[in-house]
C-alpha positions in Angstrom: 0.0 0.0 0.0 2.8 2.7 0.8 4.0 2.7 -3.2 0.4 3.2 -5.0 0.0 5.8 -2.2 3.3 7.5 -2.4 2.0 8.1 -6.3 -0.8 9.6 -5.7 0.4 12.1 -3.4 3.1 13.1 -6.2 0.2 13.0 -8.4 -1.7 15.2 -6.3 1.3 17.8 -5.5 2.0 18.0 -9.2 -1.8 18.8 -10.2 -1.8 21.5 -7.2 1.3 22.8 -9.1 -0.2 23.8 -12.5 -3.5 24.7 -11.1 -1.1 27.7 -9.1 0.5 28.2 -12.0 -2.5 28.9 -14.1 -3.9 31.5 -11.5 -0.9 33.2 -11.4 -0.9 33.4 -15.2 -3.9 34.2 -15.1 -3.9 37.1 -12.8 -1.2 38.6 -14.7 -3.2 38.5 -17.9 -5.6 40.6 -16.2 -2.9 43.1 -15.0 -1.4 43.6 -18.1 -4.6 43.6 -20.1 -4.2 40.6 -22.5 -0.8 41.8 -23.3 2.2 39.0 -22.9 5.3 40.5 -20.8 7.4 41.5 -23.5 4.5 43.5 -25.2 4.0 46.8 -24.9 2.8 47.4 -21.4 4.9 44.6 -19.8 8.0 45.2 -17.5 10.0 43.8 -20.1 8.8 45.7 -22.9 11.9 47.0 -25.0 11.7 50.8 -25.6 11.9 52.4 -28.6 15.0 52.8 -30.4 16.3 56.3 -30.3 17.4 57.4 -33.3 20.9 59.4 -34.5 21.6 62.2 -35.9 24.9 63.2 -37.4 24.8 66.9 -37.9 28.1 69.0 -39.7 28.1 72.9 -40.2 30.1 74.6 -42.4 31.8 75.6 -39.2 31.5 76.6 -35.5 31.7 79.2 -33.5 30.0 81.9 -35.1 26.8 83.7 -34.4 25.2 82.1 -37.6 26.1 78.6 -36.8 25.6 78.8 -32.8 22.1 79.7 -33.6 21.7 76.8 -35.7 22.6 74.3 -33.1 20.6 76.0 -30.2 17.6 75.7 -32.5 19.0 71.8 -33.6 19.4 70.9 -30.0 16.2 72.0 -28.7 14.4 70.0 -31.5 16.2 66.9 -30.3 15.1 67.4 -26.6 11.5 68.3 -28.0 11.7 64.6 -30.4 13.6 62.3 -28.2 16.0 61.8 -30.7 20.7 62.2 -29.9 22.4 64.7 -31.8 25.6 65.1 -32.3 27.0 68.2 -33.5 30.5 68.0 -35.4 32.4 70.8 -36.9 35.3 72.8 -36.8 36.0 76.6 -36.0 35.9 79.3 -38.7 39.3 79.5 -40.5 40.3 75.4 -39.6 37.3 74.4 -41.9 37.8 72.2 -44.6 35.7 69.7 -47.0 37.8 66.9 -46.3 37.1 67.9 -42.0 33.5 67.7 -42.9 34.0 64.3 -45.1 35.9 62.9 -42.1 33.5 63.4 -40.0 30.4 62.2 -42.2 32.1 58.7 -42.3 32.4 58.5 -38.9 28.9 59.0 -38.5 28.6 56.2 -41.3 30.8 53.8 -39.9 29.0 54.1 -36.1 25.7 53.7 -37.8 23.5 56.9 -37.5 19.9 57.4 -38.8 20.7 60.6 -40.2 23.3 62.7 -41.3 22.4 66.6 -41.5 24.6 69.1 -43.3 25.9 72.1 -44.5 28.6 72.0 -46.7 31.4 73.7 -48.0 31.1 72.8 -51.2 28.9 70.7 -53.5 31.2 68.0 -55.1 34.2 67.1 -52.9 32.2 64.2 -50.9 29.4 63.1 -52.6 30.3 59.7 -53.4 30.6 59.4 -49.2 27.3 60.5 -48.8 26.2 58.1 -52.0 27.9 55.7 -49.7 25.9 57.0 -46.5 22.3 56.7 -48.5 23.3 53.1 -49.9 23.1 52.0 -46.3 20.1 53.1 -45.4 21.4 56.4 -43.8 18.8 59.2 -44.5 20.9 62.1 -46.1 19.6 66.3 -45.8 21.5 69.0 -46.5 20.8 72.2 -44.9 22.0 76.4 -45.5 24.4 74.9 -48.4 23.5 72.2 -50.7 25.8 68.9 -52.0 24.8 67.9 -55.8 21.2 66.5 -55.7 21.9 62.8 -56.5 24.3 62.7 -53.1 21.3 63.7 -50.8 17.6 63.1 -49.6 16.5 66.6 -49.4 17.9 69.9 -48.8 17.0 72.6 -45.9 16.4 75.5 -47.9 16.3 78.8 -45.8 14.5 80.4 -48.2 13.7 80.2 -52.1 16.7 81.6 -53.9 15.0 83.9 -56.1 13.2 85.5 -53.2 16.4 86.4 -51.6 17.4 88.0 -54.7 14.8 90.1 -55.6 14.9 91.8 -52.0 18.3 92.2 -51.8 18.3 94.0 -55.6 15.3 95.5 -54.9 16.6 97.4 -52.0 19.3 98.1 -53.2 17.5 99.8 -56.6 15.6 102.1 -53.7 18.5 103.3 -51.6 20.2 103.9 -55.4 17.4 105.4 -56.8 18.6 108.7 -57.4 22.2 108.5 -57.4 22.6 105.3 -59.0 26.3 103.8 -59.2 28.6 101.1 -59.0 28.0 98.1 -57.0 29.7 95.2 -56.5 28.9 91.6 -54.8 31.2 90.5 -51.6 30.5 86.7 -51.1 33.1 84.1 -48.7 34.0 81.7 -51.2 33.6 80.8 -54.7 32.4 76.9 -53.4 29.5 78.2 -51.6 26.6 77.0 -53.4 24.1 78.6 -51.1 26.0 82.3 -51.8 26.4 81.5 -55.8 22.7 81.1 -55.4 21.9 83.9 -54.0 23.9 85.9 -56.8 22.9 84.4 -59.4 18.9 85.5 -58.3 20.6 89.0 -57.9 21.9 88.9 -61.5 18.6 87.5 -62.5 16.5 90.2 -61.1 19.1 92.6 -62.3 18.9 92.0 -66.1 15.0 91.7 -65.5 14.9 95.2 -64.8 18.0 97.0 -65.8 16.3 99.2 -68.3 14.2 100.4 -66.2 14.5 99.9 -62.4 18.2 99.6 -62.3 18.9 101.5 -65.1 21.1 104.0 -63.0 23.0 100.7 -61.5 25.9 99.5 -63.2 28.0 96.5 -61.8 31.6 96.3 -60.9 33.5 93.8 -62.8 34.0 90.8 -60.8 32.8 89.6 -57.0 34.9 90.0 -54.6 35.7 86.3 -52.1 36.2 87.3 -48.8 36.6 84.2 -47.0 35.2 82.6 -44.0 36.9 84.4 -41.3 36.3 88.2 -40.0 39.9 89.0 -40.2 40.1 88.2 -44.1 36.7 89.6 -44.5 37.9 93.1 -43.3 41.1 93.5 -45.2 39.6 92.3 -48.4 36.3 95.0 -48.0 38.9 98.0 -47.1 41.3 97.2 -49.7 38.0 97.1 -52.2 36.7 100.4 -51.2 40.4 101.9 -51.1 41.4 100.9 -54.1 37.5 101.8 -55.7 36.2 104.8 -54.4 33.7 105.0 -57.0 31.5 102.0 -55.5 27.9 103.2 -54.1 26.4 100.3 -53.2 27.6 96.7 -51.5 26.0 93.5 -51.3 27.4 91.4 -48.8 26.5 87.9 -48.7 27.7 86.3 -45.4 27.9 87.2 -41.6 31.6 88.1 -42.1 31.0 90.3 -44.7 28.2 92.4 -43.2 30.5 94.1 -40.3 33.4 93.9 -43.0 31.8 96.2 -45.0 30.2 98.9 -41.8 33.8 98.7 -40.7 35.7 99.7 -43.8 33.3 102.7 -44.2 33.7 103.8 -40.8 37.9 103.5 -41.0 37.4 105.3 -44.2 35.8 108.0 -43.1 32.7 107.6 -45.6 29.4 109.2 -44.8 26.1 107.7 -44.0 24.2 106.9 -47.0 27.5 107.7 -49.5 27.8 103.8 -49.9 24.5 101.2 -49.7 25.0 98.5 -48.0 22.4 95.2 -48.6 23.5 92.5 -46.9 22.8 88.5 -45.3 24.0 88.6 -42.2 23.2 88.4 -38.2 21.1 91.3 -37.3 23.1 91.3 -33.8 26.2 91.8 -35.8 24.8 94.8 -38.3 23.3 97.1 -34.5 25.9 99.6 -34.9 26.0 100.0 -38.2 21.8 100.5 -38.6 22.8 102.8 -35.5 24.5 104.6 -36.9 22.7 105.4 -40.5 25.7 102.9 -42.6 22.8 100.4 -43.0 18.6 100.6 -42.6 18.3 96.9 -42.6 20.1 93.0 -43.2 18.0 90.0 -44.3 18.3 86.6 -43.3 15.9 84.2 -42.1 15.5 82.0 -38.2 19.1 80.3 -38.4 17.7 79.0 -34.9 14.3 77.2 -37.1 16.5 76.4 -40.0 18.3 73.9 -36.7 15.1 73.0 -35.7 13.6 72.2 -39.0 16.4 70.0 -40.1 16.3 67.9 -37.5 12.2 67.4 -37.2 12.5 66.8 -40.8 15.0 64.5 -40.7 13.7 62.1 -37.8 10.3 62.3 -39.6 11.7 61.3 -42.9 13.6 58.0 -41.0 10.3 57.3 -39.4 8.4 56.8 -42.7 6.1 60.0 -42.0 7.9 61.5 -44.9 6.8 60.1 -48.7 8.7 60.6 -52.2 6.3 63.2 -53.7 4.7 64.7 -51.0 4.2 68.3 -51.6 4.5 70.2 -48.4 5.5 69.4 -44.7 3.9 70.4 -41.7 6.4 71.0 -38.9 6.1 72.4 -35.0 7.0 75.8 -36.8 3.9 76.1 -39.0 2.2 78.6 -38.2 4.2 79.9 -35.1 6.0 82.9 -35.3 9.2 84.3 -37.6 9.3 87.5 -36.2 7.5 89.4 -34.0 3.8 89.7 -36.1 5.1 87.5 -39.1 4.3 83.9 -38.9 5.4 81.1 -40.9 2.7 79.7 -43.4 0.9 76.1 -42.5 3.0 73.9 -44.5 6.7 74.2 -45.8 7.0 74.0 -49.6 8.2 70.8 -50.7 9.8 71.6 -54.5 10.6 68.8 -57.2 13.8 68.7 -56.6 13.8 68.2 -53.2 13.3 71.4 -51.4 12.2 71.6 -48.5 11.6 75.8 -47.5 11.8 77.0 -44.2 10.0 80.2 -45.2 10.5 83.7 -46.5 13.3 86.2 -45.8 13.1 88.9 -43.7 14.2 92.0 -43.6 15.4 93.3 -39.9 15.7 96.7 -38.4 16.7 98.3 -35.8 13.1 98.1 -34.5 13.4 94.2 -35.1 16.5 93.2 -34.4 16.0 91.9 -31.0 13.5 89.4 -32.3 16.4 87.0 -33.7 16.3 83.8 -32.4 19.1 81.5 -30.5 22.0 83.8 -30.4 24.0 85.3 -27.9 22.3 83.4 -25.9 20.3 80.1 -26.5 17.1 81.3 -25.2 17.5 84.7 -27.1 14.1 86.2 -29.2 12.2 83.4 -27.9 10.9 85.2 -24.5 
């Protein structure tokens, strides 16, 4: 009797067993709401995978690009996603720095590689290499050639930024008319040959009769990518050509360049225009002082932001091959003070993507410029 008895008893403890185990199974089916422990809701669920982003200016340490990456950062705190920022400072730039630094970013396996280069050609078949691995490519501020990238970051439509820039120059010149000549960094900068080429444009679309006082001088003047070079080549232009009326400078080096050479020369207000694409911050004392009435640019801080939403969108599918427009956290919010961006960004057919339209700042307006000196600047 003590065998047949000693089985049932296992028998009995191993049934007790499973029935325990099927309540507690049970119960935590009912915690979790159907869901298994490695679902969604469960302890062990596995998060999300946060995605990086590579992102390369054409250099650091300038108002411009410190902007940028306040406005880049705080869309990655905003999205979730890590951003690295990578660059190097102005006058140690170089395209094969910036190339260096994209493989890297290739080799450790980003999402995303954002930007701004120094020229369209010299790395393209790196970032050919970058999109062949699934690496989501945008450009942003200065475009690579189209086949090398996803999209491009455009500040603002090129012809746009033309047609202000000659137009105000054509009213400050009005009467007088005059000389004028172009002051861009670098003859690689594809965002800057751009932006002349839509001045040219508008020029000989209206020569005859808007411009027709306005002759131009005979080449444009490179004034590289640091202040220091900037200043001697804009005093040694006006020195050596006192007959120049009107300047367009085309970068944020070029801007004070040109308000200083004026001032060292002795020129008068309003004896030499000055239109120019620069920081507002860095053009004060010049509006000030009656050398300039206004600069245009754009949001350099929403051009970062942009880029980046963009970007983390585009990896996450939310993004199609022929969509039209993109609605970001921008549309709609505020550019400057009253102005607000429109509901969508342009999408063009080429790849496109518009941040919005230029805008011309005064001295009344100047304080509305976002993320620079400090990060939280024009956003109070």
């Amino acid at each position: 009797m003590k065998q047949p008895f000693s089985k049932f008893f296992a028998t009995a403890m191993v049934l007790a067993l499973m029935v325990s185990v099927f309540a507690a199974c049970s119960a935590k089916s009912a915690d979790t709401g159907g869901q298994s422990s490695t679902g969604a809701s469960g302890t062990n669920a596995p998060s999300e995978k946060k995605l990086k982003i590579g992102m390369v200016p054409k250099f650091t340490g300038v108002d411009y690009f410190i902007a940028v990456e306040n406005g880049a950062k705080k869309a990655a705190a905003d999205l979730g996603v890590q951003l690295d920022w990578q660059g190097d400072p102005s006058g140690q730039e170089s395209a094969a720095k910036q190339q260096a630094y994209i493989q890297t970013f290739i080799d450790k396996g980003y999402d995303a590689i954002l930007v701004s280069a120094l020229d369209e050609k010299s790395y393209a078949d790196t970032l050919k290499q970058a999109r062949s691995k699934g690496i989501k490519v945008v450009t942003w501020d200065a475009d690579v050639q189209q086949d090398a990238r996803d999209y491009f970051i455009n500040q603002v439509e090129n012809s746009g930024i033309g047609s202000t820039l000659m137009s105000n120059m054509g009213k400050e010149l009005a009467d007088k008319g005059g000389k004028v000549v172009i002051v861009s960094s670098d003859p690689n900068a594809s965002n800057q040959n751009a932006w002349i080429k839509a001045i040219q444009d508008d020029y000989n679309a209206k020569k005859s009769s808007d411009y027709s006082k306005i002759t131009f001088f005979d080449k444009i003047i490179y004034a590289g990518n640091n202040q220091a070079d900037a200043d001697k080549a804009v005093a040694a232009l006006l020195t050596q050509n006192p007959d120049i009326t009107g300047i367009f400078a085309l970068s944020t080096m070029a801007v004070p360049a040109a308000g200083k050479a004026l001032t060292d020369l002795k020129k008068p207000a309003g004896s030499v225009a000055i239109q120019g694409l620069g920081v507002p911050i860095t053009a004060k004392d010049n509006m000030q002082s009656g050398l300039m009435k206004s600069v245009v640019l754009w949001q350099p801080y929403d051009l970062g932001y942009l880029a980046v939403e963009f970007a983390s969108k585009l990896k996450k599918g939310e993004i199609k091959k022929g969509d039209t427009s993109f609605k970001s956290s921008l549309s709609g919010k505020t550019q400057l003070k009253d102005v607000k961006y429109a509901d969508a960004h342009k999408i063009l057919p080429d790849g496109q993507v518009i941040l919005g339209m230029p805008i011309v700042y005064t001295i009344d307006t100047l304080d509305g410029f976002k993320g620079y000196p400090d990060a939280d600047s024009g956003l109070k």
